[in-house]
N, C-alpha and C positions, 0 to 999 in steps of 0.2 A: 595423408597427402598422396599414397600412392594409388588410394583410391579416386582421390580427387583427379588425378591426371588421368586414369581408365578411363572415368567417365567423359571425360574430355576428349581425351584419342576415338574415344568408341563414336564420338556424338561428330568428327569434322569438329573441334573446337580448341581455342588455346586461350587460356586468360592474359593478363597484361602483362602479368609479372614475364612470361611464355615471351610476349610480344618482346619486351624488352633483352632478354636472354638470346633469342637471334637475331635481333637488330646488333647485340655487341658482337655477338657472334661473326656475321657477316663483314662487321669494323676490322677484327681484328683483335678486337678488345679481352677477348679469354678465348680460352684453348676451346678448340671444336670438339663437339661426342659423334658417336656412331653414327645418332640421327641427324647431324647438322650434313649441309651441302658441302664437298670436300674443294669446291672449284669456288675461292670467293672472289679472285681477283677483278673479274666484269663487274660483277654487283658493285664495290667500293669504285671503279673505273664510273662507272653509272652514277653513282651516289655524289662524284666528283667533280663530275662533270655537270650537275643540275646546281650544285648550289656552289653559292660564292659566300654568302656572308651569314652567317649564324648568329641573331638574338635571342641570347635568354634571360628572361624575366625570372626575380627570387632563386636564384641560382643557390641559397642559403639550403634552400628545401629538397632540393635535386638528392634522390636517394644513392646509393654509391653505383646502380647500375646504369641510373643516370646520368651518374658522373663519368662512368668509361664510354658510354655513350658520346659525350660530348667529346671526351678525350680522342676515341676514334675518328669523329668526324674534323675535328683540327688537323687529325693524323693527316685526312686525304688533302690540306690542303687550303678548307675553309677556313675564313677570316670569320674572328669570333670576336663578339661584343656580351659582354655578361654583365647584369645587375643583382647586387646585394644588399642585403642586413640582414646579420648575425643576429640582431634583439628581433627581426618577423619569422627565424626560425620555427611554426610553431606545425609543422607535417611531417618534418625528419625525424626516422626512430632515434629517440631521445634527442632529439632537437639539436644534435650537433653541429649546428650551423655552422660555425665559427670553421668547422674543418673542412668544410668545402673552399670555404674563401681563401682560408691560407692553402691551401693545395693547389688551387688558380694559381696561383704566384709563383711556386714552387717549379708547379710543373709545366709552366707556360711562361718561360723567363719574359719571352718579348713583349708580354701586355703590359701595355700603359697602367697604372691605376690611376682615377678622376675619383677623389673625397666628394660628395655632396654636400654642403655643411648646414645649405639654408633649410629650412621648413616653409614650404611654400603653401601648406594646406594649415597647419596648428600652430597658435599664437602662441606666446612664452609663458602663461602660466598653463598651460596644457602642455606643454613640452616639458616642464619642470618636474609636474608631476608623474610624465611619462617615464621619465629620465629618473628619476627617484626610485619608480616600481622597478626598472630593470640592472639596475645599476650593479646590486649583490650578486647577477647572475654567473656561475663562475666560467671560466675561459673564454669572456667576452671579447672583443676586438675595443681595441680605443675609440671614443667617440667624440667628434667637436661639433657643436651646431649653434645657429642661431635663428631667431623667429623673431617675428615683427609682437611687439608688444601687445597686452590685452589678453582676453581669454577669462574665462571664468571656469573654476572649479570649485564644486560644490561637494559636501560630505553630509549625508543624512544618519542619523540614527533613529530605526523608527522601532514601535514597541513592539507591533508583529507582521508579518508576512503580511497580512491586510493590508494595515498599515500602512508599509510598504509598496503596496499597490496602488493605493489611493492616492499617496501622496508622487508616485511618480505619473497616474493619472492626471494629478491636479497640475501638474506641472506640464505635461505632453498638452492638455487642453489648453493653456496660458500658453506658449510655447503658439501653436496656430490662431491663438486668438490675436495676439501680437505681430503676423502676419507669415508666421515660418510656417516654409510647404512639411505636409505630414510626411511625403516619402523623403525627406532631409533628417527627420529624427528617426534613432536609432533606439532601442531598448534592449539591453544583452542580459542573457541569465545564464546560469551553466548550462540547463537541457532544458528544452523547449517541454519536453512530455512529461517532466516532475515539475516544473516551475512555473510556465507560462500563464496555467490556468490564472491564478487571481490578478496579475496583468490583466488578460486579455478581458476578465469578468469586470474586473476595473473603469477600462479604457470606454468598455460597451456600457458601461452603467452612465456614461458620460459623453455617449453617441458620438466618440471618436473613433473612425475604422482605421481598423490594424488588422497587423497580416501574421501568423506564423510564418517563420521559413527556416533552414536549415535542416541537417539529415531530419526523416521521421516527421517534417514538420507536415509537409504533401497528404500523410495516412490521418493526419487529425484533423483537416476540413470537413465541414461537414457531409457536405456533398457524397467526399470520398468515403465516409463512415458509415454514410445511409449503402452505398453497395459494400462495403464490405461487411454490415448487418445481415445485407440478403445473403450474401457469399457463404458466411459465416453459417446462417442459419438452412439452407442447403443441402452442407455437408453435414450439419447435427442438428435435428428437429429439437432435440430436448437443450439447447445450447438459450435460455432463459433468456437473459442480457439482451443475445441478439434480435430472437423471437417480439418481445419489449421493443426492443429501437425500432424495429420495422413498423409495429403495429401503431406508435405512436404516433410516427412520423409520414408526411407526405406519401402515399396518394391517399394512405389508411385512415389516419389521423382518429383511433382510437382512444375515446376519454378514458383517461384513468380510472374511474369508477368501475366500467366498464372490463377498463385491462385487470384489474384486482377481482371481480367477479370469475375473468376464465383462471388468473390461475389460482385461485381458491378452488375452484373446479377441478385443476390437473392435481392440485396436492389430496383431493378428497380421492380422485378415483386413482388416482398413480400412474399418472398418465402425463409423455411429455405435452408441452405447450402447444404445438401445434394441434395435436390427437384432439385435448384438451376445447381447443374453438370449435372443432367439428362436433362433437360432443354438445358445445352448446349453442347449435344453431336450433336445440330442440329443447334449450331451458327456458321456461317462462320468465325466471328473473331477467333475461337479455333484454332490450328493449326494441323495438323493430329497425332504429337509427342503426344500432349496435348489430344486432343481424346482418344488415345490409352492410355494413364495413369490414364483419368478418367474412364476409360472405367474398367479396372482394377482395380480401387477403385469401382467402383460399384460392379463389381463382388461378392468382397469379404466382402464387407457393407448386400450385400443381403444373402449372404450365409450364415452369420454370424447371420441376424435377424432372419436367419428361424430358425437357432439352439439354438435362445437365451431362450426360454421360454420351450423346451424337451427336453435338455440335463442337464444331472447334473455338476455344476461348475467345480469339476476336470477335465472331460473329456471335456468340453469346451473351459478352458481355455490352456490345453494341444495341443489342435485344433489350437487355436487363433494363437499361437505362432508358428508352424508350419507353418501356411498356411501364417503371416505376413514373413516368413523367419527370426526371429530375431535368431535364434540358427547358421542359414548358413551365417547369417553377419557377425559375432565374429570372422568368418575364415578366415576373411580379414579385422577385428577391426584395425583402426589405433592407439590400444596401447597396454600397457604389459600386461594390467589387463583380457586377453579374459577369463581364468579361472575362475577371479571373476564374471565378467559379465552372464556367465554362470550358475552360482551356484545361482545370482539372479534369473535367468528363472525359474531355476529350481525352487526356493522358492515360486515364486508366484505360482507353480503348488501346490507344499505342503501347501501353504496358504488356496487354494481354496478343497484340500484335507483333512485338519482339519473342513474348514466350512461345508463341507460334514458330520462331523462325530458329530459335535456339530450340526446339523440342518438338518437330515437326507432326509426331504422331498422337500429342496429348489431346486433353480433353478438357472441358471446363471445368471437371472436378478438380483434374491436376492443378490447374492456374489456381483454384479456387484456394485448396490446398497452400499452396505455394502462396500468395497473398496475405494467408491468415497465418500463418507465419512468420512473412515479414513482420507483419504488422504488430504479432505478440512480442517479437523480436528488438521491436523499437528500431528497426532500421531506415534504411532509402533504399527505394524504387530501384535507383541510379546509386548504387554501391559501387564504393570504390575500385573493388576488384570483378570484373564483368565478362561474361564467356562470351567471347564473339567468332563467327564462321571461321576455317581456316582450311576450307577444302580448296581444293584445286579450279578455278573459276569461279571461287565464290565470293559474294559480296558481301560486307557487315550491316548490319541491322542498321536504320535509321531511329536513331535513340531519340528519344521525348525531347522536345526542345529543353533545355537546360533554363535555367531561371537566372534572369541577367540583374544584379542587382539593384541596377540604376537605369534598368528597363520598363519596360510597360507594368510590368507585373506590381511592381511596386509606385505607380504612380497614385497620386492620392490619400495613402494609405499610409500609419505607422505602423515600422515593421517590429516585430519582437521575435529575436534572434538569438541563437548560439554563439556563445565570443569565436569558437570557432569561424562561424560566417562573417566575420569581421572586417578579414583582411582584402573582400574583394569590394570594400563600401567607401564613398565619400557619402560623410553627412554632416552637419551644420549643427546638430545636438547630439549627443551621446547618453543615455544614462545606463550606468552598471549595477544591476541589483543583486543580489545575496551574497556580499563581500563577510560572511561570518568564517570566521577561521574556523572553526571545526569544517566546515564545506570545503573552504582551500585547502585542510588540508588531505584531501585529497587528492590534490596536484594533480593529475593525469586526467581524470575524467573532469574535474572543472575546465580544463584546457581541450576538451572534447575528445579525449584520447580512449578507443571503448576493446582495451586489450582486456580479454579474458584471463588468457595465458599470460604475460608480461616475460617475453624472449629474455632466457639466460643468456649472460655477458659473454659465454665463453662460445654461443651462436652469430654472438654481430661482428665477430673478426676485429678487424680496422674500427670499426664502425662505433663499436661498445668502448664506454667509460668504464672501465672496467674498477676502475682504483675510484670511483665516486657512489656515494652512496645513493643506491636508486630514490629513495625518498629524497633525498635533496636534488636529486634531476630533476623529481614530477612536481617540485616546488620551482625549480627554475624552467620547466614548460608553462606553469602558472604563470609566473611573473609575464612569462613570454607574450603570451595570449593576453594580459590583462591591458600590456603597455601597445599591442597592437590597436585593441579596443579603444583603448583613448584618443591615440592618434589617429583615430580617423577622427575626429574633432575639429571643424573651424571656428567652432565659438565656444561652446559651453558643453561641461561634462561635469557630470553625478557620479558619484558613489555611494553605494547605502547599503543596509545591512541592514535585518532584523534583531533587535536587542534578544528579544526571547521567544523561546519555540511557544508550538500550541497547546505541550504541555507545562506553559511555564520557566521551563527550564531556562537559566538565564546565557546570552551569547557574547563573546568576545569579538568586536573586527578583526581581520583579516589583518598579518601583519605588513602582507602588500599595500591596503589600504592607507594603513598607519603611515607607511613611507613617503607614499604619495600624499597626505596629508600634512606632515612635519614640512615636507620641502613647499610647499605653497605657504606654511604659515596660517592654515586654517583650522576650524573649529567644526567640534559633532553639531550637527544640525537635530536637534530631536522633534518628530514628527508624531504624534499619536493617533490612532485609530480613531475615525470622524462616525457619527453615529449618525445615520441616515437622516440627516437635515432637509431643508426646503428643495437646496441647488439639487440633493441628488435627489428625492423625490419630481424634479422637473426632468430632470434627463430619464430616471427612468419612465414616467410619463410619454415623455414625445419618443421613448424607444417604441413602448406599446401602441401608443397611437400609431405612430408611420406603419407596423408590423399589418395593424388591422385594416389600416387603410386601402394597403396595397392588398390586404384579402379582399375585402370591400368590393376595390375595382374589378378584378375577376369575376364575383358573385355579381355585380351590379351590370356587366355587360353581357354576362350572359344571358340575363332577365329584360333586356332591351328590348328582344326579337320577342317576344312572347306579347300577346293580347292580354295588358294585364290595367287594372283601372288604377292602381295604384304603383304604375311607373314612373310619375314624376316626383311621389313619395321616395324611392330609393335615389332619386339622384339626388334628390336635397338633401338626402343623411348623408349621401358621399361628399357631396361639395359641402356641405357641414362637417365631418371631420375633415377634411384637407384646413377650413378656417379653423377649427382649433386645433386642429396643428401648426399652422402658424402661428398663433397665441402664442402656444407652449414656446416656438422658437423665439418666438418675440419676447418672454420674458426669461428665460437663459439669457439671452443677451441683454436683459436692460443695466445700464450703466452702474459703473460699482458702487457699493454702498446702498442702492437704494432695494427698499422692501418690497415683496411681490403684492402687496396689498395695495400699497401703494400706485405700482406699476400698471396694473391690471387695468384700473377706467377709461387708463387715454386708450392703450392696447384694444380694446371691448370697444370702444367709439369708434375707432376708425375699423375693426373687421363689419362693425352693424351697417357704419355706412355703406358695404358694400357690396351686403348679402341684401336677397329678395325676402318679400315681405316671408315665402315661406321657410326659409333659411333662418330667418330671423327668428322667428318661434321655436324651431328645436333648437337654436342656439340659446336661447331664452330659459327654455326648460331641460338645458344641460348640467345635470350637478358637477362638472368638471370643476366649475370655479370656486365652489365651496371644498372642494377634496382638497384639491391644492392649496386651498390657503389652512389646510388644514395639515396639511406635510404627510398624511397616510396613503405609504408608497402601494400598498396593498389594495385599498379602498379605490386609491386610482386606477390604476391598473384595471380593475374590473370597473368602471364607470368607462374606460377607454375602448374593453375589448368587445361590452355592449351584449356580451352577453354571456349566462353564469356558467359556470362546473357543477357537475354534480357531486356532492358532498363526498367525501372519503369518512364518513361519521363510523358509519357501518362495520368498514375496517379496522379503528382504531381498538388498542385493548383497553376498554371502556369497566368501568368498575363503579355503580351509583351515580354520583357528579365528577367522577376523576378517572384519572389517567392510573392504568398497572404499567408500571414501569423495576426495571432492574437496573444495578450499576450499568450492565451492558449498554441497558437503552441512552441513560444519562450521559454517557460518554461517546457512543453514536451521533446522539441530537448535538452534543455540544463539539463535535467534529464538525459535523455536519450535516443540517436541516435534512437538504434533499439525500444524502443516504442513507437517513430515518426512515425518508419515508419510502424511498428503496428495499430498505430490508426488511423494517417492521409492519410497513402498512399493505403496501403492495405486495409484499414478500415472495420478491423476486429470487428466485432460487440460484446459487451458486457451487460449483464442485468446491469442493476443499481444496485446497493448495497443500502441495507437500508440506508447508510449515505448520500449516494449522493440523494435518495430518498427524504429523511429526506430535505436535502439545500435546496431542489426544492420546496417543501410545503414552505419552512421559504421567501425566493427571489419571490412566487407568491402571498403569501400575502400581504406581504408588497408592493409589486408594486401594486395589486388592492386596498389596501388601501388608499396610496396616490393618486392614480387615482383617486379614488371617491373623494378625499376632504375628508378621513373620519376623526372625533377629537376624538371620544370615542370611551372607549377600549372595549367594547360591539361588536364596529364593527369588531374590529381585532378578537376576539374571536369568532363571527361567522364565519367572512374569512377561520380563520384559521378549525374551524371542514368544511366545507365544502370543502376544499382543502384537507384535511386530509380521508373523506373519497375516494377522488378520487385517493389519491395518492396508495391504495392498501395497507398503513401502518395497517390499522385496521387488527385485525389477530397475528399481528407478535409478536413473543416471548420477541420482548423487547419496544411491544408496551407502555406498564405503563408509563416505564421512561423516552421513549422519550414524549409524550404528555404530562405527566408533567413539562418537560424543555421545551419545546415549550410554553405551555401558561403560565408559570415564564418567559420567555422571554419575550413575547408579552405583558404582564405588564409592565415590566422595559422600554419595548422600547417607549410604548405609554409614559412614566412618564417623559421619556429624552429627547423624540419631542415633549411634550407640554409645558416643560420648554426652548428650544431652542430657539433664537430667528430669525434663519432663515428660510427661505421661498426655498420652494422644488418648482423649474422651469421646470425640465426636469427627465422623469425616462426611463431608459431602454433605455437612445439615443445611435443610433448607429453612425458609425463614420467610414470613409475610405481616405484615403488620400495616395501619393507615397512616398515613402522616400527613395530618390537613384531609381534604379532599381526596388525595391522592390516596396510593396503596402502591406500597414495596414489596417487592419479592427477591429472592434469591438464592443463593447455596455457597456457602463458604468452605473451601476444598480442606480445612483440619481443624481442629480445635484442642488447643495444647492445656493443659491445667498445669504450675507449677510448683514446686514442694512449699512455696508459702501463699498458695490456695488462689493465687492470680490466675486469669486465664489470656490464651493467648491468643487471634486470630491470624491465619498464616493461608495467606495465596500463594500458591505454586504459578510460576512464569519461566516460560522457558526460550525470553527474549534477552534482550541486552539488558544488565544490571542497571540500575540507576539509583541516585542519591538520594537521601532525606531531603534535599535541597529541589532536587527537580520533581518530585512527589508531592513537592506541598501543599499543592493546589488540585491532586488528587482526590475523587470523590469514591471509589471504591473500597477501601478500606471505611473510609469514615463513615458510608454507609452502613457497613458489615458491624461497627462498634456499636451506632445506632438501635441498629436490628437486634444487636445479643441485647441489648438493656431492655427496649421493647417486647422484643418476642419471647426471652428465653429467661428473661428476669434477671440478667446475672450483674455484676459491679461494669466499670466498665474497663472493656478487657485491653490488652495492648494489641498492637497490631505490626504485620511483619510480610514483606514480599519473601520470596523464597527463589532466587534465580537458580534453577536447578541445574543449565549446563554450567554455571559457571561456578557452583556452590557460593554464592555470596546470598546473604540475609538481611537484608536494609529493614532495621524496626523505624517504624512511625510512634513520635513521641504522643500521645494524648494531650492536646492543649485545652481539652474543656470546650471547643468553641464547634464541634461537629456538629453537633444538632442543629446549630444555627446556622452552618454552614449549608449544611447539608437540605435543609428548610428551605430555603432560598432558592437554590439550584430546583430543586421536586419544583416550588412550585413556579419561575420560569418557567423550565423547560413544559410542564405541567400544562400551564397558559398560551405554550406558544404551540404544542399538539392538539388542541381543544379547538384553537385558532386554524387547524390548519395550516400553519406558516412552515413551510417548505423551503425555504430560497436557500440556495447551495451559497453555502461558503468557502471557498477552495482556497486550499493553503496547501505549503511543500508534503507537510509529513502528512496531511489526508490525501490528500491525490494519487502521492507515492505508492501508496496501499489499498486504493481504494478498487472494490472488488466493480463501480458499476458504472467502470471510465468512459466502454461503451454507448451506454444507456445514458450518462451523466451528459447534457446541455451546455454545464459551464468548462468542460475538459476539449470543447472542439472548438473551431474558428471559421 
């Protein structure tokens, strides 16, 4: 802190908390310092003289500096009107609401108090339920209300996350088809940047536009991600991810084929990504398309480096955008949003425009710098706490326009939100997603609350509950936040929850949820995972038509001007896809119940009567109508986009007619398609993260320990510091804790193998064998034999422990069982995780049924890499983790 305020003093700057501390100051409100003005009596004479009458809004939330604030300004004089609720307490540390309001009273005898009792926005069964969620909260205020009858509350349980998505899709769609405006519905999760994904992959699969918003929500637009890719890759050529999103995306628009050929290139010669495309503007495998595109990315990489360290950020990043084209994309964006999309550009110029004014002698690398940090950070632009001028004639920065919730910004569009972003919304539909009690309980960060530190009691004075246990605060800031949520409701509210994770594992609701359910008198709604039927084979359809369309038009007007005999050929393909695009929208909507086979001749009659004779003919000879009635979302897509990909065959690890694949791969593909083909096809390279760093030191020592034959724990202890300095961990800001649970482990482990009584035969054996078509490979980290001749397979994990119960559906072991009967001839052996920091050992029973288990999975996954089928599936615990958020499609909006 004391450095924080140097840099502050040295820069003319004060942050808010500053702001706030001499505005009491000047009140009167706490004793003056050195540095405070010792003459305050003009100022408050000033202060007294300007105002007469003081409204406060959520007066619940007002922090205690805002409270002597307010106190001092009644002191001079002003007539005060203040409004409450102790249950929207949900921004005061530990949400003490309730003691703001009785201190009103207390210490302001002459205020009238006026109860509010009606509900003028949410009907009685959304009040009931509201009322239910926060009722346990402890040191509430008494509450009487009543509401105009009606209201619907609804409870889902759906099987997973997808699920989940789908069905709160299917509902948002139903929802505006029935005629309710899209910015009226609400969609809340706890974080928009771990959860929103399969929402928003959802909504889009079903050409319904939604919006991220809330903190962090701004850096996951697309727009915004394509410069923070250049930003990103800038300051580090070898920075893979970003190098990737760039070359993908807009103005470059490198096929993947292509982008797998350079960094194949950079991993042969050892050379980052960029080096890498220079490199092969002089490979014959490149194609001459692919030339000219990298050719093009070079360009504007260099031009960019030369300006990065002599231009100041505003005027850089105004450049950036420009020269990438994102403002001349918009003009052909395939959705409604181009306005917003815009307003974002524009922001991040005003972003790098205030860091000018807070930092006057930096440079674009600094902003650059600073950006990509936020951004790793998961923060806002517009953070809570904000360094603004505070020199002598100076003026504060003009901050970005703020996002009005029931403004422009949200016009059109379903928003999917933070329950934090909650309390400044009127909306007509609500729905609440990931209500599973292991998430709540979490209490603090489900309620938005993102304390690193979490302030000891004996620092908030007044302020701190001291005699309450902090876990049951951050359960009743939950409740907080949840019963805000609802009540914004004027008709209908959802609740839902995933029954089970992606690995199976099974979920309990929320006991919030439970409450609010008892008191309605409702039932779990069970919803299951819907397998890409007709309806969503039509939306995804007309997503890709419209996409290509709007490319079309671009391509097709540019070709206008030119002397060409075959000009009136491109306009009939164009005004030929615009009519089957209205097909496609014609049969989405054909009335319920009826078949698209059905639907289709009247549909087909009336676009023929209206197309020219040569329209007629490529409409004639469009296999659209066969794809569709054939439900192959794949097959259309490419019939839509008109024109192909070149294969990734090349790339794949190809073995005879099959796929090599390891448990790794199968648990990859079955997270997720596209960061399959992320890391095994394309093999886009990523640094290791301290955790995976971390495994690496825990899996090398223990295999040089048993290698040696070592018994005492001396040797593990040396293993492990000289593994430890090699791994690069020394240095790192959470080096302490992790060394300490490293050598607590390596105790416990030495104390559990020298009480064991089996004999370690094999470490690190690897293994390959066919199964089907296919061919496995792999390495199993021990192999135990025990005194009556069993053997044992044992993988070291140095994650969270987990149960025989949530491993069931596990395919890594049951592989490895596989493989020893296979490859290595032996019986079939047991198998067992090994969680090392925590010393726990979860054996898996053998039920006889792995082979067939395991058979099945190979040859899916097997048929669907062969296939090419890539489509990202985005769910909480992939996204959470997933190394290639940047580069990933379905993680932006």
């Amino acid at each position: 802190m004391l450095l924080h305020d140097r840099v502050l003093r040295e820069r003319g700057l004060i942050d808010h908390g500053d702001l706030m501390l001499r505005l009491a100051t000047v009140l009167g409100a706490v004793p003056s310092d050195a540095d405070a003005p010792t003459e305050l009596a003009p100022a408050v004479q000033r202060i007294a003289g300007q105002l007469q009458h003081l409204l406060v809004d959520d007066v619940q939330d007002l922090p205690t500096a805002g409270m002597r604030v307010l106190d001092g300004l009644v002191a001079t004089g002003v007539r005060l009107t203040a409004a409450g609720d102790d249950d929207q307490a949900i921004r005061r540390v530990r949400a003490a609401g309730s003691r703001n309001l009785r201190n009103l009273g207390a210490t302001h005898a002459a205020l009238e108090t006026v109860v509010l009792e009606r509900s003028w926005r949410s009907p009685e069964q959304v009040m009931r339920a509201a009322e239910a969620v926060v009722e346990p909260v402890a040191d509430r205020l008494p509450h009487r209300w009543h509401a105009p009858s009606g209201g619907h509350v609804r409870f889902w349980r759906t099987t997973t996350d997808r699920a989940q998505a789908q069905a709160a899709a299917n509902e948002v769609e139903r929802l505006v088809r029935d005629g309710a405006r899209p910015e009226r519905i609400g969609v809340f999760v706890g974080s928009v940047q771990r959860e929103a994904g399969p929402i928003v992959a959802a909504l889009e699969e079903r050409a319904v536009p939604c919006r991220l918003g809330g903190a962090g929500a701004f850096l996951e637009r697309m727009e915004v991600r394509d410069v923070l890719a250049w930003l990103r890759l800038l300051i580090d050529p070898s920075d893979a991810p970003a190098v990737s999103r760039a070359l993908a995306r807009p103005p470059v628009e490198l096929r993947p084929a292509d982008l797998a050929r350079c960094l194949q290139l950079a991993r042969r010669r050892r050379m980052d990504l960029v080096g890498a495309l220079a490199s092969s503007m002089e490979s014959p495998q490149m194609a001459p398309e692919a030339r000219d595109r990298v050719s093009a990315f070079l360009r504007l990489y260099r031009s960019a480096t030369r300006a990065l360290d002599v231009t100041p950020p505003d005027q850089f990043v105004h450049r950036l955008i420009e020269h990438l084209g994102l403002r001349r994309q918009q003009l052909f964006a395939a959705s409604g949003d181009v306005v917003e999309r815009l307003r974002d550009l524009a922001r991040m110029g005003q972003l790098a425009e205030r860091y000018v004014q807070i930092a006057p002698q930096s440079t674009a690398r600094d902003f650059a710098r600073w950006m990509i940090t936020l951004a790793e950070a998961g923060g806002s632009p517009d953070g809570k706490v904000e360094a603004v001028p505070f020199a002598p004639g100076g003026a504060g920065p003009d901050a970005p326009t703020s996002t009005d919730p029931d403004g422009g910004e949200g016009l059109g569009v379903v928003r999917v939100l933070p329950l934090e972003a909650a309390a400044e919304l009127e909306l007509d539909h609500v729905l609440i997603l990931g209500l599973q009690a292991s998430r709540i309980a979490s209490g603090a960060a489900f309620a938005g609350r993102r304390l690193v530190d979490p302030l000891p009691s004996e620092l908030l004075g007044d302020d701190g509950v001291v005699a309450v246990d902090p876990a049951d605060v951050a359960i009743d800031e939950a409740r907080r936040a949840l019963h805000v949520a609802i009540t914004r409701a004027r008709e209908s509210v959802v609740l839902a929850f995933p029954a089970r994770a992606t690995s199976g594992a099974a979920r309990e609701p929320s006991p919030l949820a439970d409450d609010a359910r008892r008191a309605v008198g409702a039932e779990w709604e069970d919803h299951d995972e819907q397998l890409f039927g007709p309806d969503d084979a039509l939306h995804a359809t007309f997503r890709t038509l419209r996409d290509q369309l709007l490319r079309d038009v671009a391509t097709i007007g540019a070709r206008l001007g030119d002397l060409r005999m075959d000009t009136d050929l491109d306009v009939a393909h164009g005004v030929t896809r615009y009519l089957e695009l209205m097909k496609v929208a014609a049969l989405i909507n054909r009335p319920d119940g009826q078949e698209v086979a059905d639907a289709m001749p009247a549909i087909d009659a009336a676009i023929l009567q209206a197309a020219t004779a040569q329209q007629k003919e490529v409409l004639l000879s469009s296999p659209l109508d066969e794809e569709m009635l054939a439900g192959a979302k794949r097959t259309a897509e490419r019939a839509a986009a008109g024109r192909g990909e070149p294969s990734l065959e090349p790339f794949l690890a190809l073995k005879g007619d099959g796929v090599v694949m390891s448990a790794g791969d199968l648990f990859v593909y079955g997270s997720c398609p596209l960061r399959y083909k992320f890391n095994r096809v394309l093999r886009i390279p990523q640094r290791p993260t301290i955790a995976q760093r971390f495994g690496i030191v825990v899996h090398q020592v223990l295999e040089r320990y048993h290698g040696r034959g070592g018994t005492e724990l001396h040797e593990l202890q040396d293993l492990l510091q000289a593994s430890w300095r090699r791994s690069g961990l020394a240095g790192e800001a959470d080096e302490p804790r992790l060394w300490a649970r490293a050598e607590d482990a390596m105790a416990r482990y030495h104390a559990r193998t020298a009480a064991e009584s089996s004999q370690v035969v094999w470490l690190e054996r690897g293994f390959e064998f066919r199964l089907g078509a296919h061919t496995l490979r792999g390495r199993v980290d021990r192999v135990d034999r025990h005194p009556d001749g069993n053997y044992e397979l044992v993988d070291y994990k140095t994650g969270r422990p987990r149960t025989a119960e949530q491993l069931r559906d596990d395919v890594q072991l049951q592989l490895y069982a596989v493989a020893a009967v296979d490859a290595w001839g032996i019986d079939v052996p047991r198998q067992s995780y090994h969680y090392i920091l925590d010393d726990v050992k979860t054996p898996l029973d053998a039920e006889g049924e792995e082979r067939a288990k395991i058979t099945e999975v190979v040859e899916r996954v097997g048929a669907a890499i062969l296939a090419q089928d890539f489509e990202p599936t985005p769910s909480y615990e992939t996204c959470a983790i997933c190394d290639y958020q940047l580069t990933c499609p379905a993680a932006e909006t």
